[in-house]
C-alpha positions as CSV (number, residue, x, y, z in Angstrom):
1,X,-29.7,181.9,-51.7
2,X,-26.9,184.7,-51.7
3,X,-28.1,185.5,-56.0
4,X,-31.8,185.7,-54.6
5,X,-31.1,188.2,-51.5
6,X,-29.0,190.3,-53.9
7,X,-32.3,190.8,-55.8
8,X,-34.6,191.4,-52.8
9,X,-32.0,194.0,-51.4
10,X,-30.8,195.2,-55.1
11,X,-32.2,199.0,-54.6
12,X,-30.6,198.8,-50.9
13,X,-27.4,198.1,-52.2
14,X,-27.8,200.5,-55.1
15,X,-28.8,203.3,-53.1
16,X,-25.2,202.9,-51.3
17,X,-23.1,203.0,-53.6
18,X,-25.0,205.7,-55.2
19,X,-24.3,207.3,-52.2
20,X,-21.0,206.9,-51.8
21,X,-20.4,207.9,-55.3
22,X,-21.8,211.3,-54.5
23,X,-20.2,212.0,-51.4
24,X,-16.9,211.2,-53.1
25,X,-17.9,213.5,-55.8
26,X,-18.7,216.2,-53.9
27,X,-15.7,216.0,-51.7
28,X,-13.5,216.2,-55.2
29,X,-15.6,219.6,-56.3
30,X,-15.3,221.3,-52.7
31,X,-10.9,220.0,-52.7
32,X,-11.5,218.5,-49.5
33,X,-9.3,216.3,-48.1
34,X,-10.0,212.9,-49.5
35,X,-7.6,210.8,-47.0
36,X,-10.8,212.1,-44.8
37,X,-13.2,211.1,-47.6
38,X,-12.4,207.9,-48.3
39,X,-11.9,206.6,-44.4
40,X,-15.9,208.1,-43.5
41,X,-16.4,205.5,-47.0
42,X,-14.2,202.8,-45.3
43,X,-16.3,203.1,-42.3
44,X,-19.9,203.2,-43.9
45,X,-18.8,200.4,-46.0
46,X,-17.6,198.2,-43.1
47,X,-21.3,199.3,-41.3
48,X,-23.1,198.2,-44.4
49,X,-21.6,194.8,-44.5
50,X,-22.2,193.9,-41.2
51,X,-25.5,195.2,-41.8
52,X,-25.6,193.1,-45.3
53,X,-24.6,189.6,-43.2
54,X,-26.7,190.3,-39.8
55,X,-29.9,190.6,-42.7
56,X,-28.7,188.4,-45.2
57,X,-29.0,185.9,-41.8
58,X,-32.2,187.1,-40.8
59,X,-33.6,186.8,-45.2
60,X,-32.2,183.0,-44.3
61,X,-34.2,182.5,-41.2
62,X,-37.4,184.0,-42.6
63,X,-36.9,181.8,-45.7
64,X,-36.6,178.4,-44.1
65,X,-39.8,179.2,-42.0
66,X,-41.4,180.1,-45.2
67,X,-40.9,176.5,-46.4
68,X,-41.6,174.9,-43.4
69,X,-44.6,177.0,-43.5
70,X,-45.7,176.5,-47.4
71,X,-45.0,172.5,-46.7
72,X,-47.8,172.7,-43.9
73,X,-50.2,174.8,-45.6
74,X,-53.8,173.2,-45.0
75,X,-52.5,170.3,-42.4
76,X,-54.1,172.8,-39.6
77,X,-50.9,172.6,-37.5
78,X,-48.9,175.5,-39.1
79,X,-46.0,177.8,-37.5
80,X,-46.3,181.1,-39.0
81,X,-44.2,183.3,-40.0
82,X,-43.6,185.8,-37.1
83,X,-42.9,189.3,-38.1
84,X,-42.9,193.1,-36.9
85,X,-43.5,194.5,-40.3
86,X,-46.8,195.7,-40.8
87,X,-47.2,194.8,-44.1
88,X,-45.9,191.4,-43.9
89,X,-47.7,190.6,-41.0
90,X,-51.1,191.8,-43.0
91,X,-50.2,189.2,-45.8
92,X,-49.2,186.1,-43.4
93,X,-53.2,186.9,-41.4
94,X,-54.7,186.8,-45.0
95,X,-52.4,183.4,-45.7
96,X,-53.6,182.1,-42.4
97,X,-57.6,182.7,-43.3
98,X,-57.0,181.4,-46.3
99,X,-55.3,178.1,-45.0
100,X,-57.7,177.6,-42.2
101,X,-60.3,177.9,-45.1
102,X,-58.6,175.1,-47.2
103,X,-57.9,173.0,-44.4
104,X,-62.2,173.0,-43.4
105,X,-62.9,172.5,-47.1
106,X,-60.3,169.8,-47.6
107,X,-62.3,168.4,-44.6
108,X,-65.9,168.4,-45.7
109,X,-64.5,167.0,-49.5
110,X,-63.1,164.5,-47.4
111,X,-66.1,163.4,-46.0
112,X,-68.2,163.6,-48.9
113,X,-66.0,161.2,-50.8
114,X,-66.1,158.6,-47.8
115,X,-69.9,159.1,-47.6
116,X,-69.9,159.0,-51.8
117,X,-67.7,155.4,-51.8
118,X,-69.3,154.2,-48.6
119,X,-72.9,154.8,-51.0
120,X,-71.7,153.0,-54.2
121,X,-70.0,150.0,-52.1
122,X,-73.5,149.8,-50.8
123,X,-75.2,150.2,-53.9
124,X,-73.4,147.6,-56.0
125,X,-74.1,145.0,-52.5
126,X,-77.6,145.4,-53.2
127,X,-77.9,145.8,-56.9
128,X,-76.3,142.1,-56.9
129,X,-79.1,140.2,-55.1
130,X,-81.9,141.3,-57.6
131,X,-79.6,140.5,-60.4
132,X,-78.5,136.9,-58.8
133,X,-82.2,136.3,-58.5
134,X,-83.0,137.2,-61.9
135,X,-80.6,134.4,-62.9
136,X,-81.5,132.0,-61.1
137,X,-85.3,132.4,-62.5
138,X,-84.0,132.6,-66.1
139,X,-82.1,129.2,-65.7
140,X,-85.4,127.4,-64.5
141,X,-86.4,127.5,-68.0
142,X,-83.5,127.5,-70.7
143,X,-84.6,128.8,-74.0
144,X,-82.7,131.1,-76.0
145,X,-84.9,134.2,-75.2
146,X,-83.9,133.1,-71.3
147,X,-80.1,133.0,-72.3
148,X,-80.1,136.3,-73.8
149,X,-81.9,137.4,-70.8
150,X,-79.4,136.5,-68.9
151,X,-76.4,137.6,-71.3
152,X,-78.3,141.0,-70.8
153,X,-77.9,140.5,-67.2
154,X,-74.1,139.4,-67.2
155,X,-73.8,142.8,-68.7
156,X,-75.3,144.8,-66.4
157,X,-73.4,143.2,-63.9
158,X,-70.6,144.0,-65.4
159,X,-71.1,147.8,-65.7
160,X,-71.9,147.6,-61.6
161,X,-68.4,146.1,-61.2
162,X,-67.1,148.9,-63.2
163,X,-68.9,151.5,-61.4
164,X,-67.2,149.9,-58.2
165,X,-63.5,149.5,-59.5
166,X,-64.2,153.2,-60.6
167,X,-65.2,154.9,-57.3
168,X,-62.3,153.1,-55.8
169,X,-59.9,154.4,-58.2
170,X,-61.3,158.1,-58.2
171,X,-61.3,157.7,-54.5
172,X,-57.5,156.9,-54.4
173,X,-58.5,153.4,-53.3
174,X,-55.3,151.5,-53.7
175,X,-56.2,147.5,-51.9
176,X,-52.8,146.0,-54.2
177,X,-51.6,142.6,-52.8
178,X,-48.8,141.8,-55.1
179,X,-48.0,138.3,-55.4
180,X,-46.4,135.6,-57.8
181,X,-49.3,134.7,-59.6
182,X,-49.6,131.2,-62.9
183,X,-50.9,133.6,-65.9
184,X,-52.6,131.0,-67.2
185,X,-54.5,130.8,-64.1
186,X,-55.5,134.6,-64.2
187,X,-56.6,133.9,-67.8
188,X,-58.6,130.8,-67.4
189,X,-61.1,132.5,-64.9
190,X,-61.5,135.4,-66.8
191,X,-62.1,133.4,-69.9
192,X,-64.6,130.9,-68.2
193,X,-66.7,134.6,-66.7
194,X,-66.7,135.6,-70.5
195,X,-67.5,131.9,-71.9
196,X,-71.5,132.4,-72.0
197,X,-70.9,135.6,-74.7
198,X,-68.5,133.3,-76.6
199,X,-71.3,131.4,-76.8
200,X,-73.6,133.4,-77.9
201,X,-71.9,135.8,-80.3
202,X,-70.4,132.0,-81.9
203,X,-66.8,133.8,-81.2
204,X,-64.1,131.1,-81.5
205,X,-61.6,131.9,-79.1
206,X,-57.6,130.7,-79.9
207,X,-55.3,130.6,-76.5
208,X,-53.3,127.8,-76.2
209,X,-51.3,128.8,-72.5
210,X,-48.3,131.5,-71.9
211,X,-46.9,129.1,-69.5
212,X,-45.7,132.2,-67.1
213,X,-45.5,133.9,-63.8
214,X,-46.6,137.3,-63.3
215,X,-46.1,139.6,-60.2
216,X,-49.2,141.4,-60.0
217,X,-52.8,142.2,-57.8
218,X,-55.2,139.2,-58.8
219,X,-58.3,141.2,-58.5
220,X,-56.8,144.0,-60.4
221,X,-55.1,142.2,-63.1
222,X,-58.2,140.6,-63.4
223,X,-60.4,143.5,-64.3
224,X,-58.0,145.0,-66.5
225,X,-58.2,141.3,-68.7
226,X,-61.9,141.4,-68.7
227,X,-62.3,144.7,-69.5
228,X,-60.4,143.9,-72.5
229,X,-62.3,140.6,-73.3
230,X,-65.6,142.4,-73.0
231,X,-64.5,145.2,-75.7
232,X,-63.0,142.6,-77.7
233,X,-66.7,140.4,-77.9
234,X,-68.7,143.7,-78.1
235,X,-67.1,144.8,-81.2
236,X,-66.6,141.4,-82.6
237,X,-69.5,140.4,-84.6
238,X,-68.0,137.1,-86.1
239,X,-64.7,136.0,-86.2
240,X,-61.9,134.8,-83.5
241,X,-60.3,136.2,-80.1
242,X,-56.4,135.4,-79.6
243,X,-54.6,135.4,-76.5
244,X,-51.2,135.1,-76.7
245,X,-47.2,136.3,-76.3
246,X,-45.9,138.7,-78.4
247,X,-41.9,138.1,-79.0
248,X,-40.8,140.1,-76.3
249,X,-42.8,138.7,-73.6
250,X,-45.8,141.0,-73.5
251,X,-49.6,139.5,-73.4
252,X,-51.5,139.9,-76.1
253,X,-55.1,139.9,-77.0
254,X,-56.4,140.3,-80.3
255,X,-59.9,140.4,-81.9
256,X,-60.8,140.2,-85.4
257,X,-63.4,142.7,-84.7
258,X,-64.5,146.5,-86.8
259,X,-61.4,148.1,-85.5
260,X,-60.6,151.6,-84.4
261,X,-60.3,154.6,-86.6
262,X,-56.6,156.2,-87.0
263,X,-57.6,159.5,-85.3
264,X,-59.4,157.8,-82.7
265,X,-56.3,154.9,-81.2
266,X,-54.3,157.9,-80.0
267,X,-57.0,159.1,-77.6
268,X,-58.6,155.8,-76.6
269,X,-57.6,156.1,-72.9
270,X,-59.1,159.0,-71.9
271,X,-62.0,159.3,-69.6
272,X,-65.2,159.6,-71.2
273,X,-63.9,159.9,-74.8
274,X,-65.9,157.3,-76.8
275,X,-64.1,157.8,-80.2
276,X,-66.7,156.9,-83.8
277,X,-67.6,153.4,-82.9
278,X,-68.8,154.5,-79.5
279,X,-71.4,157.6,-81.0
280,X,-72.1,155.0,-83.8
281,X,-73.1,151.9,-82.3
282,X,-73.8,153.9,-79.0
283,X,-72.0,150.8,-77.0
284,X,-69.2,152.9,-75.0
285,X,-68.9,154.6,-71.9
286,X,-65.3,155.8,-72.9
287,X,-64.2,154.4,-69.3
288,X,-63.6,151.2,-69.3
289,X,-60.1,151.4,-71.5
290,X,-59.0,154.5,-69.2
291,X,-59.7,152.6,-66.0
292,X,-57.8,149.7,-67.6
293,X,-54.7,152.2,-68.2
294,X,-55.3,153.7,-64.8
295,X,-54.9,149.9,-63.3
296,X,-51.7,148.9,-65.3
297,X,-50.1,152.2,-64.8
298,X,-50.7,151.2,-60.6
299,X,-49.9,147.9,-60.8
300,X,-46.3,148.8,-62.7
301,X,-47.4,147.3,-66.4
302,X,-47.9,149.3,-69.8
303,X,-51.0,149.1,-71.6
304,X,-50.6,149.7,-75.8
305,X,-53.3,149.5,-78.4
306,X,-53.2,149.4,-82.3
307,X,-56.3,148.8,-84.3
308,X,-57.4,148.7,-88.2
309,X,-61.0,149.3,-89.3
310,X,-62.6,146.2,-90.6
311,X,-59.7,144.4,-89.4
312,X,-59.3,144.0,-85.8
313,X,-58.0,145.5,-82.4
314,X,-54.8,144.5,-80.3
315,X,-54.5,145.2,-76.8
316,X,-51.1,144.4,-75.2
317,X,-50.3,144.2,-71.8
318,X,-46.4,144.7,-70.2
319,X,-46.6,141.8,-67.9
320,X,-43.0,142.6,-66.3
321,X,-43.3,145.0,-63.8
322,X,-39.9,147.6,-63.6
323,X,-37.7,148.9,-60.4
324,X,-39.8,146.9,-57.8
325,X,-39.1,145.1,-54.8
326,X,-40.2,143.1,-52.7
327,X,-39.4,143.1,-49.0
């Protein structure tokens, strides 16, 4: 603090030395008597320090209200900075405009998102009950033009969930309930909601149990493993699916799918970007892999991928979760 008043008051403190400097000067030139000379210094000195310390204390004062002030900006309950200089007190009205402005639009963009999330929840309630019926008139009759009906349908179900899980994530919806969960448990019911495209595709699928716990958010978890299951069947067109343990622990699931492109794996979580295979085949949203990261980086796991064309894609999964407690 001392460094930083030196350099608001550094033309003050310049100024008096200047001063004293010439006075000293001109005292030498004229012969007065410079016992005199020096003792008006002594005094002016000893003024200007307690001057120095009464304003370095008052610099202090103003300085702690400016923090408190710039930690309340826009919460509507701010202490301004009281002052008696003119100009000051013309910047600290145009700060208060301008955080009573932030504050009201902070407001309305927080009621647009709740009416935006409130809208989607909504919307992906009723978008279901079509879809349900749908399936349940495709099943009356099961042929294989009914079954990739309903494939067709599993899918679009799918992209509702996602739009769901999305809102709540852009929303800073954050509904974790950490628990101790069986792995293979977790795995098992996102491989049974995934079986049906298995099926259809003729995917063999090789997962023989990690045998585990986990510490995690069930529903969460969840979506992040069928995310990664859907990506593996859509761009496998014949082969196998693994889910295992790689050596140190981490879970792994592996396709034997087209593959990613070098230039694209570095870039494959970010929002929106859909990378070769997604402008080819015209099969991506480029969300689904960054909500997966978003999830993981929530729930305290890492999320890796590495990928060859024409040779596969491996997605692996930090199941240990790092400097957590539970109370």
């Amino acid at each position: 603090m001392f460094k930083e008043y030196i350099v608001y008051r550094k033309w003050l403190i310049i100024s008096f030395w200047v001063n004293c400097c010439i006075v000293a000067f001109v005292g030498f030139l004229y012969h007065s008597n410079m016992e005199g000379v020096f003792y008006a210094l002594g005094l002016c000195l000893l003024v200007f320090v307690c001057f120095v310390v009464g304003d370095m204390i008052a610099y202090s004062q103003k300085r702690n209200e400016r923090k408190r002030m710039q930690l309340a900006l826009g919460s509507g309950d701010v202490e301004y900075v009281k002052t008696t200089d003119p100009v000051e007190g013309h910047y600290v009205e145009m700060l208060e405009e301008l955080s009573m402005a932030y504050a009201t639009a902070q407001d309305e963009g927080a009621r647009d998102r709740r009416a935006r999330q409130e809208y989607y929840t909504t919307w992906v309630h009723q978008i279901k009950t079509p879809i349900a019926a749908m399936n349940m008139l495709l099943q009356q009759n099961d042929t294989k033009e009914n079954r990739d009906l309903r494939v067709q349908l599993f899918r679009i179900e799918e992209y509702v969930e996602m739009v769901l899980h999305y809102s709540r994530l852009e929303e800073g919806g954050q509904d974790f309930v950490f628990e101790k969960y069986d792995l293979d448990d977790l795995l098992r019911q996102c491989i049974r909601k995934y079986a049906p495209l298995f099926v259809q595709k003729r995917l063999a699928l090789q997962y023989e149990g990690i045998h585990q716990e986990i510490l995690t958010d069930k529903k969460w978890f969840c979506f992040v493993v069928e995310q990664l299951l859907s990506n593996a069947v859509k761009y496998t067109p014949a082969g196998t699916i693994t889910i295992d343990l790689s050596g140190d622990g981490r879970l792994r699931i592996s396709d034997t799918g087209i593959g990613i492109s070098p230039e694209d794996v570095p870039r494959v979580f970010e929002k929106g970007y859909t990378g070769y295979n997604g402008r080819e085949q015209q099969k991506s949203t480029g969300i689904g892999l960054y909500l997966c990261k978003q999830v993981t980086e929530q729930l305290g796991h890492s999320l890796e991928l590495s990928s060859k064309v024409a040779e596969g894609t491996t997605v692996t999964i930090g199941i240990k979760r790092r400097d957590f407690l539970v109370e």
